[in-house]
C-alpha positions in Angstrom: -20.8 -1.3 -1.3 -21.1 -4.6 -0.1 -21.7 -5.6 3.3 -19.8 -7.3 5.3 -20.8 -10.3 7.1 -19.5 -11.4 10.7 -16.9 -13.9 9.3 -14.2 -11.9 9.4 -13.7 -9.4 12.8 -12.2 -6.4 10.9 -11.8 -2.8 12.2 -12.4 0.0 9.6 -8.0 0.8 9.8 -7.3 -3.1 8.6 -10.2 -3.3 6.4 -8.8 -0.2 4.1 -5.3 -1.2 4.7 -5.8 -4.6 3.6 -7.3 -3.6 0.5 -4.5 -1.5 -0.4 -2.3 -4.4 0.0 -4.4 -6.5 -2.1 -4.7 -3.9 -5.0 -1.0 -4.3 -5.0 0.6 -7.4 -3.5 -2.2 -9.6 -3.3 -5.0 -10.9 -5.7 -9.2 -12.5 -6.1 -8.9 -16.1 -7.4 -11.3 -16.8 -9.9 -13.8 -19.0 -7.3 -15.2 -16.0 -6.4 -14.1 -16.8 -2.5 -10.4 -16.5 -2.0 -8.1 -13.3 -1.6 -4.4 -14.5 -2.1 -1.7 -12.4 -0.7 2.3 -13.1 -1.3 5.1 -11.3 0.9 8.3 -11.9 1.8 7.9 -11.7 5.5 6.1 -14.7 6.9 5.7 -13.4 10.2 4.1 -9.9 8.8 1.8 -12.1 7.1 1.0 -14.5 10.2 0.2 -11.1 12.3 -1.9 -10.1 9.4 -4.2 -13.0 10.4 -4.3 -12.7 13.7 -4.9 -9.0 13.3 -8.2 -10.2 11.3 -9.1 -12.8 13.2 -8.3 -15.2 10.4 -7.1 -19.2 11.0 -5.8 -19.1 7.1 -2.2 -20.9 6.7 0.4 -19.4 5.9 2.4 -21.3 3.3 5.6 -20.5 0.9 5.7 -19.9 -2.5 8.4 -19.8 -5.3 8.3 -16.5 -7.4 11.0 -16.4 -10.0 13.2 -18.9 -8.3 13.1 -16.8 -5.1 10.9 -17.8 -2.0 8.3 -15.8 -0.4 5.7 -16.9 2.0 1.4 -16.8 0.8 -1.6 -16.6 2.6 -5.1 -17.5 1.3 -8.1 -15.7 2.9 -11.2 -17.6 2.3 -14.1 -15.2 3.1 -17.0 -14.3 0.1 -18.7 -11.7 1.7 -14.9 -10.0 1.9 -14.5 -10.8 -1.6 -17.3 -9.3 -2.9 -16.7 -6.1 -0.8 -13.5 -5.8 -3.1 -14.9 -6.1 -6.2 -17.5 -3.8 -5.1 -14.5 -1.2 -4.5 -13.3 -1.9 -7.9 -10.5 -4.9 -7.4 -10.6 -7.3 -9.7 -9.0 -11.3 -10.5 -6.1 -10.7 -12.7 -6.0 -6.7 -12.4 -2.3 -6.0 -12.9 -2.9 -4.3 -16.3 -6.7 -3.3 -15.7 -7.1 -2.3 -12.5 -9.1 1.7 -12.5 -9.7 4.0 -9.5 -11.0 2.3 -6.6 -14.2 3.7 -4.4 -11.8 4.5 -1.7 -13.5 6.8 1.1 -11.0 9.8 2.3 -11.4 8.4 5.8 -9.9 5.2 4.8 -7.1 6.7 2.3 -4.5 7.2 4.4 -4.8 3.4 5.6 -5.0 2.1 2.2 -2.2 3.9 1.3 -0.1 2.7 3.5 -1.2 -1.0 2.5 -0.3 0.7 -0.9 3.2 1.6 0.0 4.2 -1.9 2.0 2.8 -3.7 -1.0 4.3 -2.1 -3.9 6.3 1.2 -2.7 9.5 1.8 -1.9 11.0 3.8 0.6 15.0 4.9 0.0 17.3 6.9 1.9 20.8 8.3 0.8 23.1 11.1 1.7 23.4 14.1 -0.7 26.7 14.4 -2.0 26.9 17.8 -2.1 25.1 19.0 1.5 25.9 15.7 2.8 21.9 16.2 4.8 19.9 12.8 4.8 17.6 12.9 1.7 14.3 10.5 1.1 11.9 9.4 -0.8 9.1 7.1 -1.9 8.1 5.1 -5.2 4.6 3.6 -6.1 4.9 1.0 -8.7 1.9 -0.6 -11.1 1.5 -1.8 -13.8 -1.5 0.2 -14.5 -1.5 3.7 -16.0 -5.2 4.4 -14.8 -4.7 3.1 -11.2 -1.7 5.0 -10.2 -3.6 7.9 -11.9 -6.4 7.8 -9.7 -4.2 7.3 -6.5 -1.7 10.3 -7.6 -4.8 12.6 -7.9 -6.7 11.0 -4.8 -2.9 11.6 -2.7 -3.5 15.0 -3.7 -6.8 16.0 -3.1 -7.2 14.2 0.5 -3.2 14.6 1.6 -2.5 17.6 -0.1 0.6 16.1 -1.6 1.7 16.7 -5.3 4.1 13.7 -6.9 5.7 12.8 -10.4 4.1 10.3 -12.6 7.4 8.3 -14.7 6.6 5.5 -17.3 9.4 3.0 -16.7 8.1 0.9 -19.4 5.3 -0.2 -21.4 3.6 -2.2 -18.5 5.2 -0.2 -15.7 4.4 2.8 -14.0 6.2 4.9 -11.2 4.5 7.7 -9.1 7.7 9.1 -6.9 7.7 11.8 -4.1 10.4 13.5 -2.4 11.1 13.7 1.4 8.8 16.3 2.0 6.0 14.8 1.0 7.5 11.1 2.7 7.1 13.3 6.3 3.2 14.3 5.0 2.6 10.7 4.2 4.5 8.9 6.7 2.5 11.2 9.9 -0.1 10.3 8.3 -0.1 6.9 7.2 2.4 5.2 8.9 0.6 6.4 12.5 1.2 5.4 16.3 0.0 2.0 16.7 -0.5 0.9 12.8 -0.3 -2.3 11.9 2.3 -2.6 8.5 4.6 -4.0 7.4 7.7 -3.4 10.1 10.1 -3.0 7.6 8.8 -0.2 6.2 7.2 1.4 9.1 10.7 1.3 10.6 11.8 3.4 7.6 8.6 5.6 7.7 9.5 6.8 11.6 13.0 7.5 10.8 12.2 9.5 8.1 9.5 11.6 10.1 12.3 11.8 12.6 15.5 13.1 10.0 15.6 16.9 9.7 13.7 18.4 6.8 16.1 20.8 5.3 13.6 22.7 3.5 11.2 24.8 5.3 8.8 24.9 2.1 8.3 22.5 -0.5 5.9 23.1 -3.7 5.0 19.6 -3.3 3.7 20.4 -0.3 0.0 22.2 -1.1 -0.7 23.1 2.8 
């Protein structure tokens, strides 16, 4: 792996998370420098570069007629630790399994989940108990592969892999699994996005209504 240079003040926690957000919401221009990362909440992406010690602006952006807010990081030596994990310019399609260590997972993940998951909560129509669960999206059969097995084999969670479409892919787990995920993941004192760490906690907090799940290995 690349090394990283003292431009950027990043703590191990960040440095995964980030690059779970940029294998999903974000992107490597073509210079070879900049990392480029689009969200919808301008002030979760101004706290992003405080939290790295970054002076990048934070600037809006029109994405099918709808506005969103963009930040461009400019740091090489953070650039080339990405592609030396496996991210790519223009990845959407292409992008494989990253070289993700298992102490950094759950922090990716959760950069992951706030870049391209969703977290939904309804009320079973029959029990009437609070039910939950999560959605991956990509457009990339081999990356959501690799993170489906990798969830797996360092979480010890077992989801369900749905082609949507062509270029569209959906891994989805059930409430169960969401409480593995979110205690891990979505930890005291995390930086995410507060949207969806809001919806994490209140799902570790619902009651479970199963006492054993099969997608739940341990």
């Amino acid at each position: 792996m690349a090394r990283l240079r003292n431009c950027l003040k990043i703590e191990k926690a960040i440095l995964w998370y980030l690059a779970g957000l940029v294998a999903t919401d974000g992107c490597l221009s073509k210079d070879a420098r900049h990392i480029d990362i689009t969200s919808k909440d301008r002030r979760f992406l101004k706290a992003l570069c405080a939290r790295i010690a970054s002076n990048s602006r934070v600037c809006s952006k029109n994405v099918g007629g709808r506005p969103y807010a963009r930040v461009q990081l400019s740091n090489k030596s953070l650039y080339e630790f990405f592609l030396s994990i496996g991210l790519m310019p223009r990845k959407s399609l292409v992008l494989g399994k990253l070289a993700v260590p298992d102490t950094g997972f759950a922090d990716f993940l959760r950069g992951v989940i706030d870049g391209d998951g969703s977290i939904r909560k309804w009320k079973h129509p029959g029990n009437k108990k609070e039910q939950w669960s999560l959605r991956i999206y990509s457009g990339s059969r081999e990356f959501i592969g690799w993170l489906q097995k990798a969830a797996k084999r360092v979480l010890a969670v077992r989801g369900r892999l749905y082609q949507e479409r062509r270029t569209l892919w959906t891994l989805k787990y059930g409430k169960m699994v969401l409480k593995v995920i979110a205690r891990r993941s979505y930890y005291d004192g995390c930086f995410g996005l507060p949207r969806k760490t809001a919806l994490a906690t209140a799902c570790l907090a619902s009651d479970s209504g199963w006492k054993r799940s099969k997608t739940v290995l341990k």
